[in-house]
C-alpha positions as CSV (number, residue, x, y, z in Angstrom):
1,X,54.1,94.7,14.0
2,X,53.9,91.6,15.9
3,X,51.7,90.3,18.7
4,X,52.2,87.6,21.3
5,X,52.4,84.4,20.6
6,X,51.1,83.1,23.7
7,X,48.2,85.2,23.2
8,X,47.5,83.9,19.5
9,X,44.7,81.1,19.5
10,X,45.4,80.6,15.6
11,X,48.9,80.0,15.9
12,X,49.8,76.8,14.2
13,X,53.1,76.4,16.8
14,X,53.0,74.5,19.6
15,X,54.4,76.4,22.8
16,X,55.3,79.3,20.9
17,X,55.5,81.2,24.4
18,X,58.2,78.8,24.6
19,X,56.7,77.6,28.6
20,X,57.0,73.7,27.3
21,X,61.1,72.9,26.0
22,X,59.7,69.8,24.8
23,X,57.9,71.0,22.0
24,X,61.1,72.8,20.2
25,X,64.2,70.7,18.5
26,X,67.5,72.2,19.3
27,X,70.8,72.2,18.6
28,X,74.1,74.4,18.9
29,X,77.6,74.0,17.4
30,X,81.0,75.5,17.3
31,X,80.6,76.3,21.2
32,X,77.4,77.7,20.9
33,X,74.2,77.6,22.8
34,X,70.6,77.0,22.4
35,X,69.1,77.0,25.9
36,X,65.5,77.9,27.7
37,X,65.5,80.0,30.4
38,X,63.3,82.0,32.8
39,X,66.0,85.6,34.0
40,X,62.9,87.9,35.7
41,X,65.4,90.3,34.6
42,X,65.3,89.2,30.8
43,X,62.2,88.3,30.6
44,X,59.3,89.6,28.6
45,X,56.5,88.7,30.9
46,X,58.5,86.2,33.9
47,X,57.9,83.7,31.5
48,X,60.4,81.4,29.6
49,X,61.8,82.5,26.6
50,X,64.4,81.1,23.9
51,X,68.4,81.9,24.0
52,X,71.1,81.1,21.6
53,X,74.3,82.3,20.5
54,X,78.1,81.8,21.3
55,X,81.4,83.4,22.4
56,X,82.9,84.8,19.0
57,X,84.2,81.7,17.8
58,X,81.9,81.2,14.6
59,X,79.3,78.6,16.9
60,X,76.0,79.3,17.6
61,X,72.8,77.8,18.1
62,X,69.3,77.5,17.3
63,X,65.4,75.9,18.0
64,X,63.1,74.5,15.2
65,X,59.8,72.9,14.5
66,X,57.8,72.0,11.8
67,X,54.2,72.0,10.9
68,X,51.8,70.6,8.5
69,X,51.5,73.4,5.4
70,X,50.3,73.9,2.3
71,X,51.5,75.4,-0.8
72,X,49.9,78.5,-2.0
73,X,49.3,80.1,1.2
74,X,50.7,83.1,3.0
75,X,52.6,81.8,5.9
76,X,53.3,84.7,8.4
77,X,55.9,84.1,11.3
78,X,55.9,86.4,14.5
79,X,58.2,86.8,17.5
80,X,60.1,89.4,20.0
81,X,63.6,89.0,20.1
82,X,66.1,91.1,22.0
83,X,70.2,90.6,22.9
84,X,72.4,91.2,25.3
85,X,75.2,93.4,26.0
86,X,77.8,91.4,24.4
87,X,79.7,92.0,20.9
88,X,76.5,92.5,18.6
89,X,75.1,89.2,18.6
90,X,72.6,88.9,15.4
91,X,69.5,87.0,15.6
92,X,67.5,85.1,12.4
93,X,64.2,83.8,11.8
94,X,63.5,81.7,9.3
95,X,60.9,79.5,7.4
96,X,62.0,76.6,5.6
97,X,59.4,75.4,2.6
98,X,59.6,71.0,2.6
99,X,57.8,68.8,0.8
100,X,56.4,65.2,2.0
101,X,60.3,64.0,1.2
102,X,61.6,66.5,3.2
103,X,63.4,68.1,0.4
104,X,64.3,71.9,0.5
105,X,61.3,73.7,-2.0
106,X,62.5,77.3,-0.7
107,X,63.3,79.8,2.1
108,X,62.7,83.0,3.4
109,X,64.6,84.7,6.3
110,X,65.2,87.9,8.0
111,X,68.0,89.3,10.5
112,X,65.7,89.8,14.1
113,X,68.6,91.9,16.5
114,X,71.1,93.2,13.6
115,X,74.4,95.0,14.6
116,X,73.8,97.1,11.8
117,X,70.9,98.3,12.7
118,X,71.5,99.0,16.7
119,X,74.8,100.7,15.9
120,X,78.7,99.9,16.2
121,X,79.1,100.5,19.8
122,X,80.1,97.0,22.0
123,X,78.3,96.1,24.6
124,X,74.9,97.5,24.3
125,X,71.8,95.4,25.0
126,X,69.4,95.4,22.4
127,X,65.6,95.4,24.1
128,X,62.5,93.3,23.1
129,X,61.3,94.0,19.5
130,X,58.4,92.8,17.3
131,X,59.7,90.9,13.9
132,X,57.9,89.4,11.6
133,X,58.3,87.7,8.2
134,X,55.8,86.4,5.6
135,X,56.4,84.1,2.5
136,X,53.9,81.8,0.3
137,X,54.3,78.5,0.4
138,X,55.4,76.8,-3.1
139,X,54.3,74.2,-5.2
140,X,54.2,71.1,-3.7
141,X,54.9,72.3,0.2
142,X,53.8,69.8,2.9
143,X,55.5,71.3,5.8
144,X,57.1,74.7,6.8
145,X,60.0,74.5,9.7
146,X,60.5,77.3,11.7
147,X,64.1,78.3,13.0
148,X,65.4,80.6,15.5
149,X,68.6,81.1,15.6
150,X,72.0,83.3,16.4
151,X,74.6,82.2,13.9
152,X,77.5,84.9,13.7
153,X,77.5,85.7,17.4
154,X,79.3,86.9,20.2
155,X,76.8,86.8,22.9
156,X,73.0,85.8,23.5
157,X,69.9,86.5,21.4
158,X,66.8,86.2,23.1
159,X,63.4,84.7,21.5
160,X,59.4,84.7,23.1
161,X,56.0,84.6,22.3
162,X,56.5,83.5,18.6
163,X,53.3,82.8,16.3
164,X,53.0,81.3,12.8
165,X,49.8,82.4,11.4
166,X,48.5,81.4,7.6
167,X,46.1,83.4,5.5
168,X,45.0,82.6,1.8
169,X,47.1,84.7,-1.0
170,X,44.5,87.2,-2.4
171,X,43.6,87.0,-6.1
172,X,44.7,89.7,-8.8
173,X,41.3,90.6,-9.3
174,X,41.5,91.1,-5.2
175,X,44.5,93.8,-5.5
176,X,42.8,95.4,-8.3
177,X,40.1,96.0,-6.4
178,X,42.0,97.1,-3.3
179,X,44.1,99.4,-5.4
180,X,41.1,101.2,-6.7
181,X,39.2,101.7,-3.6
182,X,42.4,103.2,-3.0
183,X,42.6,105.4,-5.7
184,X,39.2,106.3,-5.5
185,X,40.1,107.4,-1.1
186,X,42.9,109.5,-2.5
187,X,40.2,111.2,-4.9
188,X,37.8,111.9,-2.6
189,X,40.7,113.2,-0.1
190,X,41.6,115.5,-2.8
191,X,38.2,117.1,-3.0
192,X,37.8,117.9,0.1
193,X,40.8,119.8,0.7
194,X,40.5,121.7,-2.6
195,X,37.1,122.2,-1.3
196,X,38.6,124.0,2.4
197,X,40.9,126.1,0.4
């Protein structure tokens, strides 16, 4: 689903192995956290990675950064995440659409560790997974922002090797095309095992 960040020459983030803190806004409220760290333990590859979240009390905490975009193009955002073994923690990633005033154009957003998908048990860690999220910029998009965050937790979500990657939207006349080369696969399939029988 997802491949390293670190690893991803095309990546428009900077540090998105996360190795330089500098690069990377944060903030956390409510008692929350945001913080960097380097656990051999936790870590995906002894490197640094991304940690937020908070101790049940509604906090939480989060990283951003934005980066020169523009609109009509497929923005594609890539990261593991993973949790620890405290009260299902939930993780997000986000993109956040701006244009050159900085005003909100549109989101898109997606739950990385979700208690309702690892189950209802307490107190289980949730390992490293691949998310990824994709959205096209709209009209009049000068910048995308990309979040990390834990927002409803109780306990730490973990972030690394994040990548935001952006391809060109393809035409209808491109998905009609793709759809039937397709078509004409699933024919040709079809033959040939009416032909075996």
């Amino acid at each position: 689903m997802a491949t390293a960040g670190a690893a991803n020459a095309e990546s428009l983030l900077i540090d998105g192995d996360f190795n330089n803190a500098a690069s990377w806004n944060k903030s956390a409220e409510g008692g929350g956290w945001a913080n960097v760290e380097s656990n051999a333990a936790v870590s995906m590859n002894g490197s640094q990675y991304l940690v937020t979240g908070a101790a049940g009390n509604g906090g939480g905490g989060r990283f951003w950064q934005t980066v020169a975009a523009s609109s009509g193009l497929n923005y594609t955002l890539e990261v593991f995440s993973g949790a620890d073994a405290w009260w299902l923690p939930t993780g997000t990633m986000t993109l956040y659409f701006l244009n050159s005033d900085s005003t909100l154009l549109g989101t898109a957003s997606r739950n990385t560790v979700d208690p309702a998908v690892y189950g209802p048990n307490y107190d289980i860690p949730h390992p490293w997974e691949a998310y990824s999220l994709s959205a096209v910029a709209p009209d009049g998009t000068t910048a995308v922002k990309v979040e990390f965050a834990a927002n409803n937790a109780t306990g730490s979500v973990w972030f690394e090797n994040a990548a935001l990657n952006v391809s060109a939207v393809p035409e209808p006349s491109s998905w009609l095309l793709m759809g039937l080369g397709g078509a004409a696969l699933l024919g040709v399939r079809r033959r040939q095992l009416a032909s075996q029988n």
